[in-house]
BAVO-998969 format. One line per 3 residues: number of its first residue (from 0); their letters; for each residue x, y, z of C-alpha. Coordinates in nm, 3 decimals. Example, Ala and Ser with C-alpha at 12.3 -4.5 7.8 and 13.67 -1.06 7.14 Angstrom:
BEGIN
0	as	1.230:-0.450:0.780 ~ 1.367:-0.106:0.714
END
This chain:
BEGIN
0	xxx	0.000:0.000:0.000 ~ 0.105:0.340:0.073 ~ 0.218:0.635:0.327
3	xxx	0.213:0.998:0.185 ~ 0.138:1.295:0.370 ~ 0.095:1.656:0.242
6	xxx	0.136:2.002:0.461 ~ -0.001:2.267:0.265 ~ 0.140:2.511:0.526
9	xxx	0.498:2.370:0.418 ~ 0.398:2.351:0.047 ~ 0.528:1.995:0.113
12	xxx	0.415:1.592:0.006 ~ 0.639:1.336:0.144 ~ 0.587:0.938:0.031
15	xxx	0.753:0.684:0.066 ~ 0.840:0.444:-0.211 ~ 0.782:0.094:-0.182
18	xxx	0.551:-0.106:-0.401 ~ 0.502:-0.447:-0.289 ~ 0.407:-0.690:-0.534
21	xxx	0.359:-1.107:-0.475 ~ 0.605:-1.124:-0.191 ~ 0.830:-0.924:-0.306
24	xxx	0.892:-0.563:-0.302 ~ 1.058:-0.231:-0.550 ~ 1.094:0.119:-0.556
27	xxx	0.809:0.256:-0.707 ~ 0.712:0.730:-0.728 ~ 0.377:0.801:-0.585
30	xxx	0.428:1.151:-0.618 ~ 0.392:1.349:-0.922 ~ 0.420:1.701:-1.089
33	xxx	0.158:1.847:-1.262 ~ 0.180:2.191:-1.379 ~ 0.276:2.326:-1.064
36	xxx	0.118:2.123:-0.832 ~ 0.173:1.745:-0.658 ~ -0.036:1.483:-0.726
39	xxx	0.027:1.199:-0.495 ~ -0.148:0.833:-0.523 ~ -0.192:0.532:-0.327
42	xxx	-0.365:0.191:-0.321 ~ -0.449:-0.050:-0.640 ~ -0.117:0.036:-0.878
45	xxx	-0.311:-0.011:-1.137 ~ -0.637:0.206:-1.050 ~ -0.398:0.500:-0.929
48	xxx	-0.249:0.510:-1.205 ~ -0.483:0.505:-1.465 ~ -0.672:0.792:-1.259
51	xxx	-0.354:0.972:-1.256 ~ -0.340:0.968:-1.653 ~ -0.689:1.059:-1.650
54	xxx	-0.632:1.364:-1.414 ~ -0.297:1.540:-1.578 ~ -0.482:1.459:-1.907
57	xxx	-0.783:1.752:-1.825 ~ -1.058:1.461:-1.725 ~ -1.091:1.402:-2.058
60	xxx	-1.338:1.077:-2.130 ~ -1.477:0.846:-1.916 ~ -1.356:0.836:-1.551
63	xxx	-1.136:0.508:-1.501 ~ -1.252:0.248:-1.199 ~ -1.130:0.332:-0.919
66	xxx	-1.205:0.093:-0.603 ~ -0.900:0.110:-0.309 ~ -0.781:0.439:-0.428
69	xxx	-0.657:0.756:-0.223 ~ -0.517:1.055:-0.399 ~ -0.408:1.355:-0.289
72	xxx	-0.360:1.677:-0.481 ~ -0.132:2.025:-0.343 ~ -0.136:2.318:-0.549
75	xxx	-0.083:2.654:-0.441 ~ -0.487:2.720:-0.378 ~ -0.475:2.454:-0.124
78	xxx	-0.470:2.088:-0.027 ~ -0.758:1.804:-0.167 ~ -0.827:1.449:-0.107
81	xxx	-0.949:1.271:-0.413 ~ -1.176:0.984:-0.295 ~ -1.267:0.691:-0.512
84	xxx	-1.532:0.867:-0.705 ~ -1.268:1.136:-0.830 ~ -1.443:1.370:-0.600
87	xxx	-1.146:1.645:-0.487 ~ -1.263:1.695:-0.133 ~ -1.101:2.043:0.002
90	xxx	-0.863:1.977:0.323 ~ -0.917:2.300:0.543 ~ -0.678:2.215:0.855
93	xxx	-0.399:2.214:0.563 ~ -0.275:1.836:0.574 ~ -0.369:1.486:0.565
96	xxx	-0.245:1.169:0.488 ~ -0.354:0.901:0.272 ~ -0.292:0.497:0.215
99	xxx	-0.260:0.212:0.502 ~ 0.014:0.434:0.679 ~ -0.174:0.733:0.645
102	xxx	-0.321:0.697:0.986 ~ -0.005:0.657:1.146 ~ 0.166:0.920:0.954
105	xxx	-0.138:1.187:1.067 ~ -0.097:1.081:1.437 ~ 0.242:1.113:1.448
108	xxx	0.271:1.483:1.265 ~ -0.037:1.598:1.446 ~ 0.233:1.519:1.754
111	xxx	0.457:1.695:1.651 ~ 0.679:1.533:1.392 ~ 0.757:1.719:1.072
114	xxx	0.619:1.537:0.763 ~ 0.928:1.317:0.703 ~ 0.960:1.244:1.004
117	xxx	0.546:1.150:1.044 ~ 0.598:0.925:0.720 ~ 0.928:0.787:0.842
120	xxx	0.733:0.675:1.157 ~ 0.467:0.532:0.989 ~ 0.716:0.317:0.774
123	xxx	0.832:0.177:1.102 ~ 0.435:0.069:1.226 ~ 0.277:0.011:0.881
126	xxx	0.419:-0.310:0.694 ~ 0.286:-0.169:0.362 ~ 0.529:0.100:0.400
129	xxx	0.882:0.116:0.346 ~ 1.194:0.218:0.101 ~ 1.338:0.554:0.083
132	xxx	1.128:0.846:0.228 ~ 1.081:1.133:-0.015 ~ 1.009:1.506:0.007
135	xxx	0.869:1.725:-0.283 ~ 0.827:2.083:-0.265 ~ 0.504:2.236:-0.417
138	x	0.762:2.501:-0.564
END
């Protein structure tokens, strides 16, 4: 699955990058620039991905099937969660977290960890989690 948390405050989205296949796992980006602004994905590879493609393409045609998806989008207006219907749900506190670390990652920043640190921490509790820990800067 996934960890990736975004602070709007700190114009910041920090994933981590493992993609676990079988019973194996690689390095796989979840987070990705689109004219100015970070999309990050998690859940069903292949479901977050073809949403992606939809997205940076202008929503052009049908909406691809989406079931275990969680997306999140910073751009300099603000911070959205994109749920499984594509709906872009406006974050107003200014960060959240998405994918099976999410939860961990949110408890630990809303403690007080910075958001490498929150997603670092999560790769430690959540085994879906793991590989290098990245940080991208909205600008």
């Amino acid at each position: 699955m996934t960890t990736i948390l975004a602070d709007a405050k700190k114009g910041v989205m920090v994933c981590e990058s493992q993609c676990t296949e079988g019973g194996t796992w690689f390095p796989m980006t979840k987070v990705h620039r689109n004219n100015g602004e970070l999309i990050g994905i998690s859940g069903n590879v292949k479901d977050a991905f073809a949403w992606a493609q939809w997205y940076v393409n202008g929503k052009k045609g049908n909406r691809p099937k989406m079931d275990n998806f969680g997306g999140l989008i910073l751009r300099a207006d603000g911070l959205f969660a994109v749920s499984e219907d594509a709906f872009e749900m406006p974050i107003e506190r200014g960060f959240h977290a998405v994918g099976s670390g999410g939860p961990c990652a949110l408890a630990a920043f809303m403690a007080g960890a910075d958001a490498k640190r929150a997603v670092e921490i999560a790769c430690d509790i959540d085994a879906h989690s793991g590989g290098a820990v990245i940080v991208h800067k909205l600008k």
